[in-house]
VEXKEZA-747759 format. One record per residue (C-alpha): residue in three letters; x, y, z. Coordinates in steps of 0.02 Angstrom, whole numbers, padded with zeros to 5 digits, always signed. Layout:
# VEXKEZA-747759
ALAXYZ...
# end
This chain:
# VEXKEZA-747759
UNK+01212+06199+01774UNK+01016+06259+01781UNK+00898+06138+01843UNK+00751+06188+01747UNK+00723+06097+01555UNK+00664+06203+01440UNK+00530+06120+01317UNK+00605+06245+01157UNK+00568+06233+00977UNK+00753+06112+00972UNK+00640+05985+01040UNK+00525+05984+00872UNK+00658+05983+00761UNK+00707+05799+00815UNK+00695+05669+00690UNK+00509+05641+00660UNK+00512+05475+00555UNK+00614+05413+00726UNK+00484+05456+00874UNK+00312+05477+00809UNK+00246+05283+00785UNK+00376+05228+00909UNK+00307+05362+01047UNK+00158+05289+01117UNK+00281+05104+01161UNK+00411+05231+01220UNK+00319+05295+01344UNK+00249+05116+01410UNK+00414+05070+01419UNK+00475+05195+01519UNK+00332+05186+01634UNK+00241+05023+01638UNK+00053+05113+01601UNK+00027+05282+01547UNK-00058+05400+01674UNK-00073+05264+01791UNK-00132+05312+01947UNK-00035+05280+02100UNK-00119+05169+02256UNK-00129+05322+02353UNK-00095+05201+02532UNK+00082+05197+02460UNK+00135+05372+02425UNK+00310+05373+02513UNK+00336+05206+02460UNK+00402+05236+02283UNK+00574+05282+02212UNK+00590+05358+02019UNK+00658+05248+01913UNK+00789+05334+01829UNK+00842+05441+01984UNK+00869+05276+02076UNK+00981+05216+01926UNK+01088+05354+01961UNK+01105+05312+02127UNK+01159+05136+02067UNK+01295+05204+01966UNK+01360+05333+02112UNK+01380+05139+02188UNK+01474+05130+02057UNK+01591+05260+02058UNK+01613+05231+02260UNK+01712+05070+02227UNK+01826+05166+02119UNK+01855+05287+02265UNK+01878+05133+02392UNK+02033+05145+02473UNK+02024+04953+02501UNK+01997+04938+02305UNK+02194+04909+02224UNK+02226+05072+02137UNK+02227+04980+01922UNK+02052+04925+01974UNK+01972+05095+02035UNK+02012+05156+01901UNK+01935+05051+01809UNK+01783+05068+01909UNK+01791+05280+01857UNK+01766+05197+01648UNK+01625+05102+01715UNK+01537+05232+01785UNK+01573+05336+01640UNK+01509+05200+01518UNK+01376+05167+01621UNK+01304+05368+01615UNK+01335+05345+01442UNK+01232+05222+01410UNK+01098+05296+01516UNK+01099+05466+01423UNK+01108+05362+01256UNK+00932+05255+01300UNK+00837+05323+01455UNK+00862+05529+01448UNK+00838+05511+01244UNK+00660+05404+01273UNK+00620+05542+01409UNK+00667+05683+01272UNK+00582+05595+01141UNK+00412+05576+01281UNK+00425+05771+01327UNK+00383+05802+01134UNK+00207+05717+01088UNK+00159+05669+01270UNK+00237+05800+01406UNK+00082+05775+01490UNK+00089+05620+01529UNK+00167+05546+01697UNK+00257+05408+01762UNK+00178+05283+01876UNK+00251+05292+02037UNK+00306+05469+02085UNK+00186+05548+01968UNK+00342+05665+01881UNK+00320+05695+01711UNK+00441+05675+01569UNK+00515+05868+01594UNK+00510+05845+01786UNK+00618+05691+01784UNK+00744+05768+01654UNK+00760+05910+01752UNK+00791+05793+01911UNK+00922+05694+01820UNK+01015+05836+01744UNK+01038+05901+01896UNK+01101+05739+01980UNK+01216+05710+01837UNK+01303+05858+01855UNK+01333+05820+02054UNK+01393+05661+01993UNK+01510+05751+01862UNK+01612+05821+01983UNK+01619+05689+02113UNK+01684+05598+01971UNK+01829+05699+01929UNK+01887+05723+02095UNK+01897+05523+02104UNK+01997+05509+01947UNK+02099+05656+02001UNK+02129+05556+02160UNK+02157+05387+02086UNK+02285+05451+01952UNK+02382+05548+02080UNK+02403+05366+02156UNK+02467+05314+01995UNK+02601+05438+01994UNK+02698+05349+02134UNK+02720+05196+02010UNK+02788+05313+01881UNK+02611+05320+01772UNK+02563+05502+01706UNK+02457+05564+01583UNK+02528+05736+01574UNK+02498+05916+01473UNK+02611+06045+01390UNK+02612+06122+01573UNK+02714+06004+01670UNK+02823+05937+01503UNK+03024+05949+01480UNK+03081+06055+01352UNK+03165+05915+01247UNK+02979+05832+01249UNK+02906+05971+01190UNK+03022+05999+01053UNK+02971+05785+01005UNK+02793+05811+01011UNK+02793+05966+00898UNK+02903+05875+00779UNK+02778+05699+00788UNK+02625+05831+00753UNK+02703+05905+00600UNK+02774+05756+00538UNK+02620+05629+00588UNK+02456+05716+00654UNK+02441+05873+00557UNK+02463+05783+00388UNK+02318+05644+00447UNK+02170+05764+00541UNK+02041+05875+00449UNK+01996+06044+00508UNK+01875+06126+00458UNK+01808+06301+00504UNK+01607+06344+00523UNK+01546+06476+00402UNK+01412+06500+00262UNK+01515+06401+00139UNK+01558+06279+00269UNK+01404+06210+00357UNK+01414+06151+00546UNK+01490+05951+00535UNK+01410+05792+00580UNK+01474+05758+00743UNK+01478+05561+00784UNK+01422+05490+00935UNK+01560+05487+01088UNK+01706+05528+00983UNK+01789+05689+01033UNK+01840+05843+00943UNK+01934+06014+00981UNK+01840+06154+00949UNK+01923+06344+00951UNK+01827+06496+00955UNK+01941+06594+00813UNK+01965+06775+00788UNK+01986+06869+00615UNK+01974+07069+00575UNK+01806+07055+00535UNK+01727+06941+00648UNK+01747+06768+00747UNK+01689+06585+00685UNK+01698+06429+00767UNK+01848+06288+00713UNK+01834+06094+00750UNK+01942+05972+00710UNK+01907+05769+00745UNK+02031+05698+00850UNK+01963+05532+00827UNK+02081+05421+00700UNK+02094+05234+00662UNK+02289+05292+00593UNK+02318+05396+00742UNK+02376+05308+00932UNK+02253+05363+01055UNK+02429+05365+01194UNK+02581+05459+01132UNK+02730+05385+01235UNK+02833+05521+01308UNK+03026+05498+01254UNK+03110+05547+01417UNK+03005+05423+01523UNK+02896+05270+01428UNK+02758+05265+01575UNK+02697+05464+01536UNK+02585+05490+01392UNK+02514+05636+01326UNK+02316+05594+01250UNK+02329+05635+01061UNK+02151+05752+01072UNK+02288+05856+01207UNK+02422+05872+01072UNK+02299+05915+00920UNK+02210+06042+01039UNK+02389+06134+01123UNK+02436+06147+00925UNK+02265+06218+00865UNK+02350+06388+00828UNK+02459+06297+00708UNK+02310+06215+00631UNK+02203+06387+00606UNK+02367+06471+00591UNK+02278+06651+00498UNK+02158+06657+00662UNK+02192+06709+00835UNK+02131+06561+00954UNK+02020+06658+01083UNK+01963+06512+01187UNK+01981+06321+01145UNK+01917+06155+01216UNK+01867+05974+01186UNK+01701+05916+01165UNK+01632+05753+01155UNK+01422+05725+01128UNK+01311+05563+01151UNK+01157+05551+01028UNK+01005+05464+01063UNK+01014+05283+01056UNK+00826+05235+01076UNK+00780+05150+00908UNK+00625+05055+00910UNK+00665+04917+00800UNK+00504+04836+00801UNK+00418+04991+00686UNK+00519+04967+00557UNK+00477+04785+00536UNK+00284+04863+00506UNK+00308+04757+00313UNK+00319+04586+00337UNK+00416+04559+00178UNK+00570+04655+00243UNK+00729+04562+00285UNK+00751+04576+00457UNK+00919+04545+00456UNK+00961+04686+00325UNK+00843+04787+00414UNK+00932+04798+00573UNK+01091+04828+00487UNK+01008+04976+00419UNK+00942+05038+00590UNK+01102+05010+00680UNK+01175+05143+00556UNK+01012+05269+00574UNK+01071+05244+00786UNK+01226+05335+00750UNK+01119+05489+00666UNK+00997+05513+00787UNK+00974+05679+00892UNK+01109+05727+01043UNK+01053+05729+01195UNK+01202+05783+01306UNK+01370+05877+01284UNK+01517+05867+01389UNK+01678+06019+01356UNK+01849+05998+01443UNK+01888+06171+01461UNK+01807+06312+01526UNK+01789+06381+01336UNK+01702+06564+01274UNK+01505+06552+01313UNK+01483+06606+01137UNK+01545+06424+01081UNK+01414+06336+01222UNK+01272+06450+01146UNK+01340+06416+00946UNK+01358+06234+00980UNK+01188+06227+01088UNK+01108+06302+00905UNK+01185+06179+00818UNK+01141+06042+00904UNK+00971+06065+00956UNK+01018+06047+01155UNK+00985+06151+01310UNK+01106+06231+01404UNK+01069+06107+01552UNK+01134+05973+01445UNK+01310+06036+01425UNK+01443+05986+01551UNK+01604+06024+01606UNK+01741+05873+01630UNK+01900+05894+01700UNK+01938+05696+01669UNK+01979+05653+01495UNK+01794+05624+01393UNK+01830+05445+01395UNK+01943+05309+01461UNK+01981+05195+01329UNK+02166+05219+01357UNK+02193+05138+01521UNK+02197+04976+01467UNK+02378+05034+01402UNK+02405+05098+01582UNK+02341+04923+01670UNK+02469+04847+01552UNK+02614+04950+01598UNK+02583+04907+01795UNK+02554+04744+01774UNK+02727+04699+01874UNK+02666+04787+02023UNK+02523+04655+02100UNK+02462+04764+02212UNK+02382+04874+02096UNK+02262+04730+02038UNK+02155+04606+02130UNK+02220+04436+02153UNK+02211+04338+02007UNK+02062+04214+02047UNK+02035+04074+01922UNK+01853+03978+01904UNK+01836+03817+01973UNK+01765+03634+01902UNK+01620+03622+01991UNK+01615+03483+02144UNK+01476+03423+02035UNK+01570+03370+01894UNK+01646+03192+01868UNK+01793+03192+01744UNK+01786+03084+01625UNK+01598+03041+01599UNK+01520+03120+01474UNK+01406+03274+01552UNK+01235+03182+01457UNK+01264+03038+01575UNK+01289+03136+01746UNK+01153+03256+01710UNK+01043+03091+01677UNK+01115+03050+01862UNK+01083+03201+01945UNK+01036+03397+01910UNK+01189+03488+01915UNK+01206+03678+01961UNK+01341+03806+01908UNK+01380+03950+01981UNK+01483+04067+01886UNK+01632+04140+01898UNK+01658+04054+02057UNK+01652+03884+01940UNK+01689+03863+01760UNK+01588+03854+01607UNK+01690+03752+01555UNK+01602+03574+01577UNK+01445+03661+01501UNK+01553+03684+01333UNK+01597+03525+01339UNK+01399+03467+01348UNK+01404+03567+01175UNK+01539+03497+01122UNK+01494+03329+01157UNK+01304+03337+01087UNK+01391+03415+00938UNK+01477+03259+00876UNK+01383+03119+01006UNK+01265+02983+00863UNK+01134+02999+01003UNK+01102+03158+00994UNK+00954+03218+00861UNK+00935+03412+00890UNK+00989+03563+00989UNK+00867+03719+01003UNK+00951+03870+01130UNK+00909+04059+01129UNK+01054+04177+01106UNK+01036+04358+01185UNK+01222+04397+01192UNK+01378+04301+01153UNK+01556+04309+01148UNK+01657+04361+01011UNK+01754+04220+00982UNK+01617+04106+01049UNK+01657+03927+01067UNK+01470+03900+01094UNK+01421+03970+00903UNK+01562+03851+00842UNK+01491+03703+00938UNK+01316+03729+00875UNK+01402+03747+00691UNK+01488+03573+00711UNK+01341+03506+00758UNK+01241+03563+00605UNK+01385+03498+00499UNK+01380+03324+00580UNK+01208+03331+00524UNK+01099+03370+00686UNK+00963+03488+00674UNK+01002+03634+00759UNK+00892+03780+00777UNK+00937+03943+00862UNK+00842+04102+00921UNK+00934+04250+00898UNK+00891+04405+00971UNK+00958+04531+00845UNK+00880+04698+00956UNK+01008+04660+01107UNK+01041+04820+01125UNK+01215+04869+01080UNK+01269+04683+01042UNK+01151+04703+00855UNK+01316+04677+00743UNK+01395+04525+00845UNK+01232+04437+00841UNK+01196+04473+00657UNK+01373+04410+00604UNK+01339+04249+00699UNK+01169+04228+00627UNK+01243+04226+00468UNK+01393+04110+00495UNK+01242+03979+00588UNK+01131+03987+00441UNK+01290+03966+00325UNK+01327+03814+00429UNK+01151+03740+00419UNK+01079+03786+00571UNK+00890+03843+00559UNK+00888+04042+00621UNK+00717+04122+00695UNK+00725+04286+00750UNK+00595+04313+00876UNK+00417+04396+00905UNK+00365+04547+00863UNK+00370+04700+01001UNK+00444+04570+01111UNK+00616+04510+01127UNK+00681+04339+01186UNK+00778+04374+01332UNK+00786+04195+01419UNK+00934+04087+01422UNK+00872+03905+01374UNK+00941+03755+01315UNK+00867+03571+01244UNK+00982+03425+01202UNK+00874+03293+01126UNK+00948+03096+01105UNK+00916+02927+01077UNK+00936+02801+01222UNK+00972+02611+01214UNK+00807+02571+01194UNK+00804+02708+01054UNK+00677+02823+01194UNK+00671+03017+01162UNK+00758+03098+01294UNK+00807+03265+01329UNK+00924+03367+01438UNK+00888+03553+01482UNK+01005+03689+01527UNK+00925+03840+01591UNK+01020+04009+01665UNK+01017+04182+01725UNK+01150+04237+01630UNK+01202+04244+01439UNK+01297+04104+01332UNK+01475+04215+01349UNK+01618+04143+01397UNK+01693+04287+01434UNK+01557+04371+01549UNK+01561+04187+01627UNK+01716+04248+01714UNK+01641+04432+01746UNK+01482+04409+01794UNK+01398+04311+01936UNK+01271+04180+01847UNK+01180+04034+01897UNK+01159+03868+01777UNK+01038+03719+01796UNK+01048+03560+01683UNK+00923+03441+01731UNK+00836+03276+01639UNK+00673+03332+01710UNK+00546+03257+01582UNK+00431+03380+01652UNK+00549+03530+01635UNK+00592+03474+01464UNK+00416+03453+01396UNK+00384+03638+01448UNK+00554+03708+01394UNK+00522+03630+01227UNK+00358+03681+01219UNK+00413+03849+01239UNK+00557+03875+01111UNK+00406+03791+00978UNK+00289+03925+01034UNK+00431+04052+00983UNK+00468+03942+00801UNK+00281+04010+00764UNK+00293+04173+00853UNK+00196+04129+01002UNK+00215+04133+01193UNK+00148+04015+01317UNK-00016+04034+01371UNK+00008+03899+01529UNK+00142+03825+01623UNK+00135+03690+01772UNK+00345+03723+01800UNK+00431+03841+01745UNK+00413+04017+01742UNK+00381+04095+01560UNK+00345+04269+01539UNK+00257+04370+01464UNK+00120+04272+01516UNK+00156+04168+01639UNK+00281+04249+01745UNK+00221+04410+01834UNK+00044+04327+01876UNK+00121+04183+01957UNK+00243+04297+02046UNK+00108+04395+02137UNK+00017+04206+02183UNK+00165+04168+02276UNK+00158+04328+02353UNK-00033+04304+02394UNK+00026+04153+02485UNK+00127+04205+02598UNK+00020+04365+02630UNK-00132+04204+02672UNK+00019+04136+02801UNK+00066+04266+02859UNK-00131+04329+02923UNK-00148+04153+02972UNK-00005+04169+03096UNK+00127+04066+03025UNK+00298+04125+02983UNK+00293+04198+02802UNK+00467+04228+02681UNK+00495+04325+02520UNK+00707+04308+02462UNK+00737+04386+02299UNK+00881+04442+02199UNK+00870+04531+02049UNK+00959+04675+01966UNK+00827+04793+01953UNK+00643+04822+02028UNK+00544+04905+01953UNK+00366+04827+01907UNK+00240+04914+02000UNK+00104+04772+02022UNK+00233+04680+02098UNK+00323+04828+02229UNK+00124+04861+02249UNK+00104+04666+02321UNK+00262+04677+02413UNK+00204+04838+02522UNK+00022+04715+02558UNK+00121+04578+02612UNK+00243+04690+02709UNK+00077+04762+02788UNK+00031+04595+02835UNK+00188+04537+02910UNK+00291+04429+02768UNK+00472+04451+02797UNK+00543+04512+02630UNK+00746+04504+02597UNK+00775+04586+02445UNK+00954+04590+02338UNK+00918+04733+02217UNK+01095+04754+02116UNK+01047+04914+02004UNK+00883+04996+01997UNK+00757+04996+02157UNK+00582+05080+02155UNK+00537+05042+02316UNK+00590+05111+02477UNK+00600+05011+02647UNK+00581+05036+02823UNK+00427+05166+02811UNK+00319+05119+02962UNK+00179+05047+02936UNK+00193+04995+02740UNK+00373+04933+02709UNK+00454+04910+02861UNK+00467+04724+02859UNK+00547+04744+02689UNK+00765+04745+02706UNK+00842+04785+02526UNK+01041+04758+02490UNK+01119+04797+02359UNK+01306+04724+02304UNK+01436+04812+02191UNK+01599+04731+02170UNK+01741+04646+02095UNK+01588+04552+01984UNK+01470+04613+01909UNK+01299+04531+02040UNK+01189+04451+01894UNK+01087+04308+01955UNK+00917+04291+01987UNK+00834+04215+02121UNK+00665+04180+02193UNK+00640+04113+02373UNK+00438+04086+02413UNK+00401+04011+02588UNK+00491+03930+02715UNK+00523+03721+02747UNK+00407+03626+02668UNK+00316+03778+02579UNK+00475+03825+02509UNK+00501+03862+02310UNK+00644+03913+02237UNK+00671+03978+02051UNK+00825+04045+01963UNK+00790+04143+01834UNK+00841+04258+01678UNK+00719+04396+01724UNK+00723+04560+01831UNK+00547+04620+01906UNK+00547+04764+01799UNK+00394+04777+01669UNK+00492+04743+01519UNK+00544+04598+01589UNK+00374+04517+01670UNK+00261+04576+01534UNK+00364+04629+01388UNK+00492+04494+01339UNK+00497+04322+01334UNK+00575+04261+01503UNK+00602+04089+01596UNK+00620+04055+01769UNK+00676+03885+01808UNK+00604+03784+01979UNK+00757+03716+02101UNK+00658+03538+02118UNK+00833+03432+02180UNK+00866+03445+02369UNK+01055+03487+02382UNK+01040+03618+02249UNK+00895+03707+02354UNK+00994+03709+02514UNK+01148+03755+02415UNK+01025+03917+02324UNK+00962+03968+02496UNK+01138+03981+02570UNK+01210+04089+02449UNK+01075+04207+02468UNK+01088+04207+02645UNK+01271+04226+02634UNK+01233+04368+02525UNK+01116+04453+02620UNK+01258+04460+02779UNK+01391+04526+02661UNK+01447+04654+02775UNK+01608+04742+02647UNK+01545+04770+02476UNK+01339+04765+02509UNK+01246+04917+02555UNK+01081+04955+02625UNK+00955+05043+02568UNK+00875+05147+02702UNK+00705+05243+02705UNK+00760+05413+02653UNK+00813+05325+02508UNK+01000+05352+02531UNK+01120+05190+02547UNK+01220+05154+02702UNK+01381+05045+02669UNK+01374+04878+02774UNK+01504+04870+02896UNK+01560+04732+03023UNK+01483+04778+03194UNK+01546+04745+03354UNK+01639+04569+03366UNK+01554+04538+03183UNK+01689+04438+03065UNK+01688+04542+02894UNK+01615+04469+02736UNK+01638+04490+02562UNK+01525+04361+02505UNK+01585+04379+02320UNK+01767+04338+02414UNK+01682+04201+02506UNK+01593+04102+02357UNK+01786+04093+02262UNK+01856+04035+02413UNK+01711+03886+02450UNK+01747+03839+02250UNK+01925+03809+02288UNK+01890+03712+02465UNK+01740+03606+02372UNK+01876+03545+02235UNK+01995+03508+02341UNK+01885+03400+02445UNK+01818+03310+02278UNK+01994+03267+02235
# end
C-alpha cells in the first residue's frame, strides 16, 4: 500500500448536505479544541488518538494468536478485531475524511498531525495489521483442521463434491443472484455497506468491462455443507465467484475477486433536528437509512485481481488507492458461529463454562427495597448476576409502595426483561418515565422499537438534549413507607441495562438509600425532563458540567500533598484516555510526585515513564475473556481517600460532551472491596500489559517466584468462594 493520502477532487464529491453544518462539531469531536496548542513542557508526552486505538485492537488480535487462548475462542477474537477495524473505518477514518475536506488545516491537539497526516498514519498501520491478521486466522484454522473443521476451495475438493456444488449452483444459486455487467446502459451499482460481492474483469472482441454480482442473500446459506464430510464448508461468495464464467458465460473471465467496502458511518444526528417541530423518532429512522448511503471510505479484495479493476472501482467509488486492501481471510466472519457449534463436543476448544454468581450481598427471600434500605449493595458483573437487580424491577413493578421509576437507557438487550419490567409497571399504574438515547450509535433501531412499545405501554419517553447525549446509567425507585414518607432507592452503574452484556462485560452496580444521593440523582434526570444539565453537585459526579472540573480538583489535591510531603495516590480505570486537560494535570502531578496507577482498557494518549514528566505514571491495560468495562476513580490515600464508580471514560466527549454520572463509594466494605479489585487488577500478571515509554506494550509476565494472575480468572473464582461461604 502507499503511505501518502492524496487530498483529490473524490474528496469534494462527498455528500455535501452530510458534512458541511456537521463539520465544524466533527472536528471538536475528534480533537477536543480546534488548533489547540500543545503545553510545549509535554511534547513527548502525548500519544495520537486514533493510532493508539489501533494499538488497542492489535491487543486484540494478540489474544486470538495466544497459544494459551482454546482454539473456538481465538478465533473468535480474529471477528473481533475485524469488527472492531470496522467500526473504526466506519466512524473515526470517515470524520477524519470528512475534516481533510473543509478544514485540512486544522490539527489535532496533542501531536499536532493534521487530518491528512493521521490518515496517512493509520492507513499505513492498517495495512501492517491486515496481514498480521491473516496469518493468525491462517494459523488458528489450520488448528481447526485437526478436529475435522475446514472451510475449503475448488482446489483441495473431491471430484464427487465438485460435481454437488455445480449441481446446488444451477439448481439453487444461479436462479436466486443478480449479475449485472458495468457499461453505458448499465451504470456502476450501489454497493451496500460490508456485504460482499464478486467482481470479474471480463473480456469481449471489442473491449473489457467490469461484472459484479452480490453474493449477499437472505434466501441463500452463508455455509454450504460439503456432502462427503458435514464439518467442511465451502463460503457461498467462493462458489458464486469459482462459477463466474458460467454466470458471464459470452465473456472470457480475465481476473476475478471478492470485494467487500465500509461507507462512512459518521452521521451527526443532532443537525438534522435544526426544526424543532420534527419527530425525532421518525427522524432518526430516516437518518439510520441515509447511514447506509453515505461515502466509502475503505475497500478490501480477496484476490490479487487486474489493477485495471482497483483503478475502475477506485473511480467509482471516490477512494484512493491507499484505501484498498488485500485479505487473504474471508471479508467477514459471520459464519463461525456455525463452526463453534459444530465443536461444541470437544471442551477444550472453549473456555470453561463460568456461570455468574448471587452476590454475597444478597439475602434470598427479602425483597431487594428492604436490604438496600439496610445496607448499599454492590454488583460486580459477570463475576455476579444481574439477576437480583431484575428482580428490584420486577418487584417495584407490581410492589403498592412504589409511586414512580425514572432510568436512562443507552443500550439494551433485545429481549430485555428490563423494558418489560418498566412496561408492567406502567400498566399497574406507576409513573414511569424513561430517557432513551436514540443516537447510541449502532443500537438506533433497538432503542427506537423499545421507545415505542414504552410509550404504547404508558410510560412517559424523553429523548434527551440537544448536541449531547445521555450516556449515564441511573436509576430512581420512589415509595411510600409506613408512615406514608417519600423514599427513594438509587441504582447507579458503569455499564448498560443488558442482560446479555451483563455476562460479557465487566460492570460495576451501586444501589444505595442515600437521601443525599437520591436528591441529586433525581435532580438530575428532572434537569434532563426540561433539557437541562446540572449546574452543581455536592455528590455525585455529573458531567458535562460537573465532572471534568471536579476531576482535575482532586488532582490539584493530591498535587498540594504531594509538595507538602505526604504520600499522594491517583487509581483510575477507564476504557479510554483521552481528554487533554486532564492527561495535562496528570503529567503536573506526576512532576510533583503523585503516584498515578492507571487501567486504560482501549485508547491511551498519554505515554509513561518519560523522565522527568511521566515517570511516576504506570498504565495497564487488560484484554481478555471479558470485555474490561468499569470505571473507577481512586483520589487519596486513608482518610483522604474517595472513591467513585462511574459510567464515563476521560475522553472529551465524555467529560464535556454527554451527560455522565459518577457515583461516590460512601459505605466502608464496598470501598475496601473497590480498592482491592483494582489492586488485584493492577498485579494481573497473564492477560494485562504495560504500556512502556516508546509507546509499545510489553505483556505482563510472572517474574521470578511470582504466582501468575489472571485477575479476570481470579474475580469468578472469589464469586464462587464468597457464595459458598454465605450459604
Amino acid at each position: 500500500m502507499g503511505t501518502k493520502v492524496k487530498t483529490s477532487s473524490s474528496y469534494n464529491k462527498i455528500n455535501r448536505a452530510h458534512v458541511n453544518k456537521r463539520i465544524v462539531n466533527s472536528i471538536k469531536a475528534i480533537n477536543g479544541t480546534v488548533n489547540c496548542q500543545i503545553e510545549q513542557s509535554h511534547i513527548g508526552c502525548f500519544e495520537n488518538r486514533e493510532l493508539s486505538w489501533l494499538k488497542f485492537n492489535e491487543r486484540v488480535l494478540d489474544e486470538a494468536n495466544n497459544p494459551n487462548v482454546p482454539l473456538c475462542e481465538r478465533l473468535s477474537f480474529v471477528n473481533i478485531f475485524m469488527s472492531n477495524l470496522d467500526e473504526f473505518f466506519m466512524v473515526r477514518v470517515g470524520s477524519l475524511h470528512d475534516q481533510m475536506i473543509l478544514s485540512k488545516d486544522t490539527k489535532e491537539n496533542k501531536t499536532n498531525m493534521t487530518a491528512e497526516e493521521q490518515l496517512t498514519k493509520i492507513f499505513a498501520a492498517s495495512d501492517v495489521l491486515q496481514n498480521k491478521k491473516d496469518k493468525v486466522y491462517s494459523k488458528v484454522m489450520n488448528g481447526l483442521k485437526d478436529y475435522g473443521v475446514e472451510i475449503i476451495s475448488f482446489s483441495n475438493i473431491d471430484y464427487s463434491d465438485a460435481v454437488y456444488l455445480e449441481k446446488y449452483f444451477k439448481k439453487s444459486v444461479a436462479p436466486v443472484i443478480s449479475p449485472q455487467v458495468i457499461g453505458k446502459k448499465q451504470p456502476f451499482p450501489f454497493l451496500k455497506n460490508k456485504e460482499i460481492y464478486a467482481v470479474a474483469l471480463l473480456g469481449s472482441k471489442n473491449n473489457e468491462k467490469i461484472g459484479v454480482v452480490p453474493c449477499s442473500s437472505e434466501i441463500l446459506p452463508r455455509m454450504i455443507s460439503i456432502p462427503s464430510d458435514n464439518k467442511k464448508y465451502m463460503l457461498m461468495e467462493e462458489l458464486i465467484l469459482h462459477f463466474m464464467p458460467y454466470i458471464f458465460g459470452k465473456y472470457t473471465i480475465l481476473s476475478k475477486s471478492l470485494i467487500r467496502i465500509i461507507r462512512n458511518a459518521d452521521i451527526d444526528i443532532d443537525e438534522a433536528f435544526y426544526d424543532e417541530d420534527l419527530d425525532y423518532r421518525n427522524t432518526m429512522e430516516k437518518l439510520i437509512k441515509e447511514r447506509r448511503k453515505l461515502c466509502p471510505v475503505k475497500l478490501e479484495y480477496s484476490r490479487l485481481i487486474d489493477e485495471k479493476v482497483i483503478v475502475s472501482l477506485c473511480r467509482e467509488l471516490k477512494l484512493d488507492k491507499e484505501q484498498t486492501y488485500y485479505s487473504a481471510t474471508p471479508l467477514d466472519l459471520k459464519f463461525i458461529g456455525k463452526i463453534r457449534d459444530d465443536l461444541r463436543e470437544h471442551k477444550n476448544l472453549f473456555y470453561n463454562r463460568e456461570i455468574p454468581q448471587i452476590s454475597r450481598y444478597y439475602k434470598t427471600g427479602i425483597p431487594m427495597i428492604n436490604q438496600i434500605e439496610k445496607q448499599d449493595i454492590l454488583f460486580s458483573y459477570p463475576y455476579e448476576s444481574i439477576n437480583p437487580f431484575l428482580q428490584l424491577l420486577d418487584e417495584a413493578s407490581n410492589d403498592e409502595r412504589v409511586v414512580s421509576i425514572k432510568m436512562t437507557l443507552y443500550r439494551v438487550a433485545k429481549n430485555s426483561r428490563i423494558v418489560e419490567s418498566l412496561i408492567n409497571a406502567a400498566q399497574n399504574g406507576k409513573e414511569v418515565v424513561v430517557l432513551v438515547e436514540l443516537r447510541a450509535r449502532f443500537d438506533e433501531e433497538n432503542n427506537i422499537e423499545w421507545s415505542r412499545r414504552l410509550e404504547d405501554a404508558g410510560c412517559r419517553i424523553i429523548y434527551g438534549i440537544d448536541y449531547i447525549k445521555v450516556h449515564s446509567k441511573l436509576c430512581i425507585i420512589a415509595y411510600k413507607s409506613k408512615n406514608d414518607e417519600l423514599k427513594r432507592i438509587t441504582q447507579i452503574g458503569t455499564g448498560n441495562y443488558n442482560e446479555s452484556t451483563a455476562k460479557l462485560y465487566t460492570d460495576l452496580s451501586l444501589m444505595t438509600a442515600s437521601e443525599a444521593i437520591a436528591l441529586e440523582a433525581n435532580k438530575t434526570f428532572t434537569k434532563l425532563c426540561m433539557a437541562q444539565v446540572m449546574d452543581e453537585t455536592n455528590h455525585l459526579l455529573v458531567a458535562p458540567k460537573c465532572l471534568q472540573s471536579k476531576i482535575l480538583n482532586f488532582i490539584d489535591e493530591e498535587i498540594t500533598q504531594a509538595k507538602e510531603g505526604n504520600e499522594a495516590y491517583i487509581g483510575v480505570k477507564v476504557n479510554s484516555l483521552t481528554d487533554k486537560k486532564i492527561i495535562d494535570k496528570l503529567i503536573e502531578a506526576s512532576m510533583a510526585g503523585v503516584k498515578i496507577e492507571l487501567i486504560i482498557r482501549g485508547i491511551c494518549c498519554l505515554i509513561p515513564g518519560i523522565k522527568g514528566m511521566t515517570e511516576n505514571i504506570q498504565i495497564r491495560s487488560i484484554v481478555g475473556r471479558y470485555l474490561e468495562h468499569s470505571r473507577i476513580y481512586i483520589f487519596g490515600l486513608k482518610e483522604r481517600e474517595k472513591i467513585f464508580i462511574s459510567s464515563a471514560d476521560f475522553m472529551t466527549r465524555n467529560t464535556l460532551k454527554r451527560v455522565e454520572i459518577a457515583a461516590p463509594i460512601y459505605d466502608h466494605a464496598i470501598k475496601e472491596r473497590v480498592r482491592e479489585m483494582f489492586s488485584i487488577m493492577m498485579h494481573d500478571n497473564v492477560q494485562a500489559r504495560e504500556l512502556q515509554s516508546d509507546g509499545t506494550y510489553e505483556l505482563c509476565t510472572p517474574k521470578g517466584t511470582q504466582t501468575p494472575l489472571n485477575s479476570q480468572e481470579y474475580f469468578f473464582a472469589e464469586s464462587y468462594k464468597a457464595l459458598n461461604k454465605s450459604l
